[in-house]
Each structure stands twice: as structure tokens, then as C-alpha cells.
C-alpha positions in Angstrom: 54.1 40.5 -47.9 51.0 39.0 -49.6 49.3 36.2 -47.3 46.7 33.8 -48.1 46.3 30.9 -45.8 43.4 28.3 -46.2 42.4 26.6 -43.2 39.0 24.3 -42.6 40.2 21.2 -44.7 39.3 17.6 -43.2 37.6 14.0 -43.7 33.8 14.2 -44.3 31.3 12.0 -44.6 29.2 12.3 -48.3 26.2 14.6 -47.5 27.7 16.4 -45.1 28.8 20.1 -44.6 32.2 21.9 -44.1 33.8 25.4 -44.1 37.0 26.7 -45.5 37.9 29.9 -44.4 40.9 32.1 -46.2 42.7 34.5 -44.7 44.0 37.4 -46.5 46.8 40.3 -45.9 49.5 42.2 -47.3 47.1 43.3 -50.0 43.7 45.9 -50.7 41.2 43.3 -49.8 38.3 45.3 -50.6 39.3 45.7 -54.5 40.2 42.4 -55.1 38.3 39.0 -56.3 38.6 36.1 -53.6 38.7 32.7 -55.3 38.1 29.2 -54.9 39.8 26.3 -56.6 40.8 22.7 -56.0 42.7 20.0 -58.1 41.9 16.2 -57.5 44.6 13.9 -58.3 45.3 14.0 -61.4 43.1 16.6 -62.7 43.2 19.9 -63.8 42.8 22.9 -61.6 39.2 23.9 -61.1 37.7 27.2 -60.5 34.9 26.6 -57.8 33.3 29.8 -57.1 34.3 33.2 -56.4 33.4 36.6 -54.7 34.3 40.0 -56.2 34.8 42.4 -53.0 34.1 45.1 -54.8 30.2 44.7 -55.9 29.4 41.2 -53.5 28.8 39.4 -57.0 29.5 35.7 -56.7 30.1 32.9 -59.4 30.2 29.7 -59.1 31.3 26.5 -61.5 27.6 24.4 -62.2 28.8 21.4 -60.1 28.9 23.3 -57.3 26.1 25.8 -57.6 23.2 25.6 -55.0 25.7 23.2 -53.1 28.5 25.6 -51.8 28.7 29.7 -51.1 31.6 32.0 -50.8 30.9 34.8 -48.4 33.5 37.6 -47.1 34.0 39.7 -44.0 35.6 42.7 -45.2 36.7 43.5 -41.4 38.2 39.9 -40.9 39.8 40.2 -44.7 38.5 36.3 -44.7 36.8 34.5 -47.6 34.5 31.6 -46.4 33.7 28.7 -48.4 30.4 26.8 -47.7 30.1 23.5 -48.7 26.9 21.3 -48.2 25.9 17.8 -49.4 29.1 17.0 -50.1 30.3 14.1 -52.8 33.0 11.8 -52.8 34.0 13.8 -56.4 34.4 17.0 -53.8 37.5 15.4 -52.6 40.7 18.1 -53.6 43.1 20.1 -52.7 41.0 23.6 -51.8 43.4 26.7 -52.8 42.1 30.5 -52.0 43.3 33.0 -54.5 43.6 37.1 -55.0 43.1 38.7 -58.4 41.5 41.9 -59.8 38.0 41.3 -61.1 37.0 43.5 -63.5 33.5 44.5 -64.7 33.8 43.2 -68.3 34.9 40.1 -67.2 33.1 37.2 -68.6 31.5 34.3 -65.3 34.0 31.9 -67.0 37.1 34.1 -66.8 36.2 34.6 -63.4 36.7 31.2 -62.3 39.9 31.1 -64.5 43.4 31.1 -62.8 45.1 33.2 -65.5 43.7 36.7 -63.8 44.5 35.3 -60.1 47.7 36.2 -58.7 48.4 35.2 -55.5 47.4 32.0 -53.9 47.1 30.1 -50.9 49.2 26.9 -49.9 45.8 25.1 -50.0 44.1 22.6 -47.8 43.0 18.7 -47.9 39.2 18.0 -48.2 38.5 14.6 -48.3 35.0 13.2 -48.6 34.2 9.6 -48.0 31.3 7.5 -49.6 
């Protein structure tokens, strides 16, 4: 059975830091892509930032870039995702994701939910002004 479970998600201050950690089974973690996303009331679904397990190469959304990082222990099978100076407009829902990343695939499609198919149940991050 395919797990992901995010965990990390709670009430920050603007400017602060926090870390999401997803934790991955039932699937070959080493030859998938690890996603990011989150969904603000009322918004669309956003890719954040992802990691492709197979080369290390990240990608990010350009709101986010030089703010947040996605890491992964192969051995744990857990995605991380680093978040610093955070903004009140960081407050979503925070969902980890599984799909197959392939070489030709565009940064864009990478942070698109169409190739992702499994997903997390997602956790709260609120951040206050």
C-alpha cells in the first residue's frame, strides 16, 4: 500500500522558519519525484518545489525560490521541506506527492499535478503577520 504522510504543519510567525517532512512507503522511492504543493483557500493547487530522486535535481515555483528547499534521505524514504522567511501568503494546506520524473520533462511540468500520482493527506501551515 502506497503511503505518504506529511507531518511538520503549524502556526508561525512571518519571518520565521519551519520544516515539513514526508514520509514515503509502499513504493520505489529512489525512482520517483517527491513533490510539494499547497492550496490556500480558495485557490488553485500550487506546485512549490520538487526533488527528482533519481538525479538530486530540484525545482522550485519563483515565489518560493531562495526561500524554501526540498531535500531527501533516501534511507529514511523522507522528503523534507525547508521553509525560511516565511509570509503570511505561505499560509496553505502543504500536500507531498509521488510521480515519475522524466528527463524531458519541462521545470513547469515538474511542478504540475497531472504526472503526480499519489499524494499525501496534507498538513496546515499557518503564518501570522
Amino acid at each position: 500500500e502506497v503511503q505518504l504522510v506529511e507531518s511538520g504543519g503549524v502556526l508561525v510567525q512571518a519571518g520565521g522558519s519551519l520544516r515539513l517532512s514526508c514520509a514515503a512507503s509502499g513504493f520505489p522511492f529512489d525512482d520517483y519525484t517527491i513533490g510539494w504543493f499547497r492550496q490556500a483557500p480558495g485557490k488553485e493547487r500550487e506546485g512549490v518545489g520538487c526533488i527528482n530522486n533519481i538525479d538530486g535535481r530540484t525545482y522550485y515555483t519563483d515565489s518560493v525560490k531562495g526561500r524554501f528547499t526540498v531535500s531527501s534521505d533516501n534511507a529514511k524514504k523522507t522528503v523534507y521541506l525547508q521553509m525560511n522567511s516565511l509570509k503570511p501568503e505561505d499560509t496553505a494546506v502543504y500536500y507531498c506527492a509521488a510521480g515519475r520524473g522524466e528527463p524531458h520533462y519541462s521545470y513547469s511540468l515538474y511542478l504540475h499535478y497531472l504526472i503526480y500520482d499519489y499524494w499525501g493527506q496534507g498538513t496546515q501551515v499557518t503564518v501570522s503577520s
